[in-house]
N, C-alpha and C positions, 0 to 999 in steps of 0.2 A: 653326698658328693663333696668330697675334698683332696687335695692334695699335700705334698711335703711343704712345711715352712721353704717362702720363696724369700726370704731378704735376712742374712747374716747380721744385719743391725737392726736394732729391736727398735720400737716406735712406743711414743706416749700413748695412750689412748687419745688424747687431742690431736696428737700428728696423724693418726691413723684415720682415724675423723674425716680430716681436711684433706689428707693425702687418696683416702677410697672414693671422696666426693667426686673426683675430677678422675678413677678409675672408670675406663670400656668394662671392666668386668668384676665380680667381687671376691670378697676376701674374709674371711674370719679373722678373728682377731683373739688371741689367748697370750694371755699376760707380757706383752710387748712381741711376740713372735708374729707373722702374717702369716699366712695360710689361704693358697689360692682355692677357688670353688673349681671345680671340674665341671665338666659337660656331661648330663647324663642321658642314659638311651631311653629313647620311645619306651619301652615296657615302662622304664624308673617313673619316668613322667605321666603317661599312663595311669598307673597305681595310684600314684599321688594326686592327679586329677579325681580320680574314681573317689577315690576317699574323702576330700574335698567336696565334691558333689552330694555323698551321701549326708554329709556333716552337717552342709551351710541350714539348710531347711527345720531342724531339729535345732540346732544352735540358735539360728533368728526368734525362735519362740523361749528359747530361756535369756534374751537380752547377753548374747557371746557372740564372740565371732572366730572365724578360723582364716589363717590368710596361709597362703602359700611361698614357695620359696626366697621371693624376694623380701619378703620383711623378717628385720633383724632384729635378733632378740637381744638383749641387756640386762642381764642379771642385775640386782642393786645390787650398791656395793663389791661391784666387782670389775677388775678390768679385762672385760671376756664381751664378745659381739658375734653371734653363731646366727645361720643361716638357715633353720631345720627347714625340711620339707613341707612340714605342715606346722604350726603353732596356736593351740587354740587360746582364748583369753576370753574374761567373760570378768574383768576386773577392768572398774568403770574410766580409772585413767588411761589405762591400756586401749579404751575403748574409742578415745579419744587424742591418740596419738597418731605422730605424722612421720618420726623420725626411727623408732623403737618401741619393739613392748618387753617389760618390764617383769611383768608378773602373770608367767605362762598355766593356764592350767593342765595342759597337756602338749607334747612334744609328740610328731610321729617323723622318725628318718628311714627312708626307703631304702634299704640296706641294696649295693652292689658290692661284687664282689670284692673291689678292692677296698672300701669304707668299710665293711662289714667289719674288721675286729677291731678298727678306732670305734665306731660307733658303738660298739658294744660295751668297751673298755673307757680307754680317754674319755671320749666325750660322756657317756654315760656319769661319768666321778663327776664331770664341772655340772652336769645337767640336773643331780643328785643334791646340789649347795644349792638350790635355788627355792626359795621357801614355800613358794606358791604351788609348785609344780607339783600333781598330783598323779598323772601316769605319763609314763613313756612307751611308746609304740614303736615297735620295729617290725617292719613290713618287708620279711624278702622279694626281689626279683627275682630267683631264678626259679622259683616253687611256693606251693602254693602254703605261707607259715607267717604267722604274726606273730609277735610274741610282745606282752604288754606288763610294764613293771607299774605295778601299785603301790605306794606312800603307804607303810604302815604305821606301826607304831617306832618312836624313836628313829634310831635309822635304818630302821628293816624295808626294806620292799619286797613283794610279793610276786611272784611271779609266773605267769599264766600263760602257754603254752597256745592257740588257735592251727589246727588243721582244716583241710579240704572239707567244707558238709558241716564244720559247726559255726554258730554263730556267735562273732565277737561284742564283749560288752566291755563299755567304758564307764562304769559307778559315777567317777566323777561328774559326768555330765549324762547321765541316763541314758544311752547311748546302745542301741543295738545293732549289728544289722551280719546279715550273710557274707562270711568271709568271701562269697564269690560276686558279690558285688564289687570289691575292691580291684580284683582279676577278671574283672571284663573286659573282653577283647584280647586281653595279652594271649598272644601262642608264644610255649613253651618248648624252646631246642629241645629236638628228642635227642639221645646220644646213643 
């Protein structure tokens, strides 16, 4: 969920900081530009809750946790503050932060239609500079398709395709479960 950079004058990361503190609603933030968050639909939310739900229970027993879309992530070393849908961490300062997490071991952003080729693209390049991050998940709305980039070797990532009937897995954190848990409940416009 995002929109077009909203403000022609860029911001420090500090002003940004200070200025999103005292925002009704949030913002990304990539290298002095802002970036409003949009509103997403029942299915987007949906999904992301469903996955959320399958995760937490499996995560609490490896000492990780996954938080949902209002906590923001912070690359080190970077002037970037992104809002994914899901964020999992399981890296013990992370564990114990209030403001940001730092060092993600896994990203999932619920692709709509109009994010779908930032998220794929743009975001994917800054989400890629982050040293921790070990897969990226991208979970369509309008059908039923995951698709999950794995950390190879150097800068290769791998990349794995999930349809209707099979079950997704996430290495990084042992992780299985029935893509149709994710799309519970959701009905799907017929056309």
């Amino acid at each position: 969920m995002i929109a077009e950079p909203q403000y022609t004058q860029k911001m420090t990361a500090e002003e940004y900081l200070e200025w999103e503190a005292k925002q009704e609603f949030r913002y990304e933030y990539i290298d002095g530009e802002i970036l409003a968050m949009t509103g997403g639909t029942i299915p987007h939310n949906s999904i992301a809750l469903n996955f959320y739900t399958a995760l937490r229970p499996h995560l609490r027993q490896r000492g990780c946790q996954a938080n949902v879309s209002d906590a923001k992530v912070k690359p080190s070393q970077s002037s970037r503050y992104f809002y994914p849908d899901i964020v999992v961490t399981c890296d013990s300062q992370d564990l114990k932060a209030r403001d940001f997490i730092q060092n993600p071991k896994i990203i999932v952003e619920v692709l709509s239609p109009g994010t779908a080729s930032y998220d794929r693209t743009k975001k994917f390049k800054y989400y890629r500079q982050i040293p921790s991050l070990q897969e990226y998940v991208l979970v369509d709305s309008e059908e039923i398709i995951v698709e999950v980039y794995r950390r190879g070797e150097g800068k290769m990532w791998l990349y794995y395709e999930y349809e209707a009937g099979e079950i997704i897995t996430l290495e990084s954190i042992e992780f299985e479960c029935a893509i149709e848990l994710l799309y519970e409940g959701i009905i799907f416009d017929k056309e």
